[in-house]
C-alpha positions as CSV (number, residue, x, y, z in Angstrom):
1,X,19.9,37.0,14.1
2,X,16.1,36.8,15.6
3,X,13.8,34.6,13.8
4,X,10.0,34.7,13.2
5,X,8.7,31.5,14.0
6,X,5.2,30.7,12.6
7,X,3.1,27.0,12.2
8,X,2.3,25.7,9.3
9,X,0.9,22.6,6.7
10,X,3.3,21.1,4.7
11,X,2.0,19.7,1.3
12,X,3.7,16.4,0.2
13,X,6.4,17.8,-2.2
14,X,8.0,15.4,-5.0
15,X,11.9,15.3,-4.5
16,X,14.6,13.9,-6.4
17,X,16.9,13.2,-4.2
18,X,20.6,11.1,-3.1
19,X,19.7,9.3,0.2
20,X,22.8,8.8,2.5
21,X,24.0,8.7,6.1
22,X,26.3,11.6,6.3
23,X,28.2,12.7,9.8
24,X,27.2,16.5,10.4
25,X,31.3,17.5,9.8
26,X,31.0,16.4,6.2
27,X,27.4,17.9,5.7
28,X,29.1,20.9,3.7
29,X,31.1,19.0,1.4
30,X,28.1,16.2,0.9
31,X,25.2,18.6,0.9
32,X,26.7,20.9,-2.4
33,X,27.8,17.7,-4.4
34,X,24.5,16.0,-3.9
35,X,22.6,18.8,-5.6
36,X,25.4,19.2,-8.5
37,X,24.6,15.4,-9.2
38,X,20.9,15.0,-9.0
39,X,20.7,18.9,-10.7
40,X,22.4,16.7,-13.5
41,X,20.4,13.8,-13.5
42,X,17.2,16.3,-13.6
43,X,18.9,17.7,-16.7
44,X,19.3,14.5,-18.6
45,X,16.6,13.1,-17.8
46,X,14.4,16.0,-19.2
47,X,12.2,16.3,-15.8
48,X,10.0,19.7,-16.2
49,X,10.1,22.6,-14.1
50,X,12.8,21.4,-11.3
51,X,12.7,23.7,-8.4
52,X,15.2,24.4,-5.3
53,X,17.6,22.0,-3.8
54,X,16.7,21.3,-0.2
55,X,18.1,18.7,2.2
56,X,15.9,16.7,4.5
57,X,17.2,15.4,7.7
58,X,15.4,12.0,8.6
59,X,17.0,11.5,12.1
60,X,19.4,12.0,14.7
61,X,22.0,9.6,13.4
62,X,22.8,11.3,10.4
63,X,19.8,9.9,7.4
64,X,19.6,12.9,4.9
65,X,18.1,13.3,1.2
66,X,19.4,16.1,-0.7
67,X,18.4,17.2,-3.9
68,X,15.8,19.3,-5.7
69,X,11.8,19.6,-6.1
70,X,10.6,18.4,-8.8
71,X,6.6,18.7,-10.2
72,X,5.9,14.8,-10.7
73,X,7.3,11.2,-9.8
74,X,9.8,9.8,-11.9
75,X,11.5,6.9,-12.2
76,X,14.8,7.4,-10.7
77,X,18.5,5.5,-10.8
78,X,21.0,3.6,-8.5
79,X,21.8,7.4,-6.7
80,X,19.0,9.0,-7.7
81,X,15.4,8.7,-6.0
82,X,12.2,9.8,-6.2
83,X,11.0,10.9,-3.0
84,X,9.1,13.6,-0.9
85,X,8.8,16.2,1.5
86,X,6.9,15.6,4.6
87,X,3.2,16.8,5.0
88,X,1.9,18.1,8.4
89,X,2.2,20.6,10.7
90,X,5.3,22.5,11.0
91,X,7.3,25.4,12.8
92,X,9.5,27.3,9.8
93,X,11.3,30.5,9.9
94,X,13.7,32.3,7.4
95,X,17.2,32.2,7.9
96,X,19.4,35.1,5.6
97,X,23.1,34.6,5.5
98,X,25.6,31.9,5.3
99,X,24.8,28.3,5.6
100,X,27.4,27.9,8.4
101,X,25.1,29.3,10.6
102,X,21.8,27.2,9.6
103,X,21.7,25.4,13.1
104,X,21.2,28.9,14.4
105,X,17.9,28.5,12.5
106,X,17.2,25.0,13.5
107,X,18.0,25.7,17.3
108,X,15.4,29.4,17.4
109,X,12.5,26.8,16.2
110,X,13.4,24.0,19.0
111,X,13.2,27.1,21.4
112,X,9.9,28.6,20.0
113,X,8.4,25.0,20.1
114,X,9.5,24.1,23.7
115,X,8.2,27.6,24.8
116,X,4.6,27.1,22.9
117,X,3.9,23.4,24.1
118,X,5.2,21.7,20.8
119,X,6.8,19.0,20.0
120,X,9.5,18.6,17.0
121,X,9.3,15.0,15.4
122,X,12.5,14.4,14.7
123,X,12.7,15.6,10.8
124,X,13.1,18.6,9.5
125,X,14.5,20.5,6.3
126,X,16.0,23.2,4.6
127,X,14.9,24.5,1.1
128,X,17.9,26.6,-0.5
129,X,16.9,29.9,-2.2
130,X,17.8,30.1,-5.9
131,X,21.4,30.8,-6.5
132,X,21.8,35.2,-6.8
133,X,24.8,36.4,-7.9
134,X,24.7,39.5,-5.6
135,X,24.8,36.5,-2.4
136,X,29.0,36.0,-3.6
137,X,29.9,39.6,-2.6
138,X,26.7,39.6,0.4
139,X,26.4,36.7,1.7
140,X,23.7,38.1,4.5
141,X,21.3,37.9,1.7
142,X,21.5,33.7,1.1
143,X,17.7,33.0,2.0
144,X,17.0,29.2,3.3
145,X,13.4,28.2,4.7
146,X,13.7,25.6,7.5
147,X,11.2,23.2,8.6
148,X,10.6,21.1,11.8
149,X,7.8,18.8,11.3
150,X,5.9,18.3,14.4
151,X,4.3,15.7,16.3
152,X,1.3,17.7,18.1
153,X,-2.0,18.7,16.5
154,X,-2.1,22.3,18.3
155,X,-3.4,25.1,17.0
């Protein structure tokens, strides 16, 4: 697949979120049940207008939040946190098509950014499109943005 790489800002985005350390091998199992439970939580506790799930990687060794935007802070539980997205600049692109191949995503905007003089900071994200029932039967049409926050002020 080719990506379109473009820079951007990043608003700071509440989350409600499950914080964890999870080895990437256990990422697709983790990743699913983490938004099932705070999707839950979100329910029961009434919060208004929930948006995607997304998962945001914190570091190499593993740190992740998944969960859901949300349009205000809440107070949150023993597993489920009120957080947010980064802000700053960031490289993003659109990946369609199963989330097995998401690092294929992650590994065009490392490319793009070594090529253009920018430099990734070490977080990034993925924002899940809303479920479509058509995605079961094609699964080329599964839509997640990706986002590498960076450290440079370019551009």
């Amino acid at each position: 697949m080719s990506y379109q790489i473009e820079l951007t800002h990043s608003k700071p985005v509440p989350t409600a979120v499950i914080r964890s350390r999870v080895p990437a091998k256990e990422l697709a199992k983790f990743v699913p049940a983490a938004c099932g439970e705070v999707w839950s939580f979100i329910r029961t506790a009434s919060l208004p207008r929930p948006g995607r799930h997304l998962t945001l990687y914190l570091d190499a060794q593993g740190s992740v939040e998944v969960g859901a935007e949300v349009s205000e802070p809440f107070a949150g539980n023993e597993r489920v946190h009120c957080s947010q997205l980064p802000a700053g600049r960031v490289a993003t692109t659109v990946h369609f098509g199963p989330y097995g191949h998401l690092s294929d995503a992650h590994a065009a905007i490392h490319e793009w950014c070594a090529r253009h003089g920018h430099r990734c900071a070490g977080v990034s994200w993925e924002i899940y499109g809303h479920w479509e029932e058509s995605w079961n039967t094609n699964p080329s049409k599964i839509r997640t943005d990706v986002f590498h926050l960076l450290h440079d002020t370019k551009g």
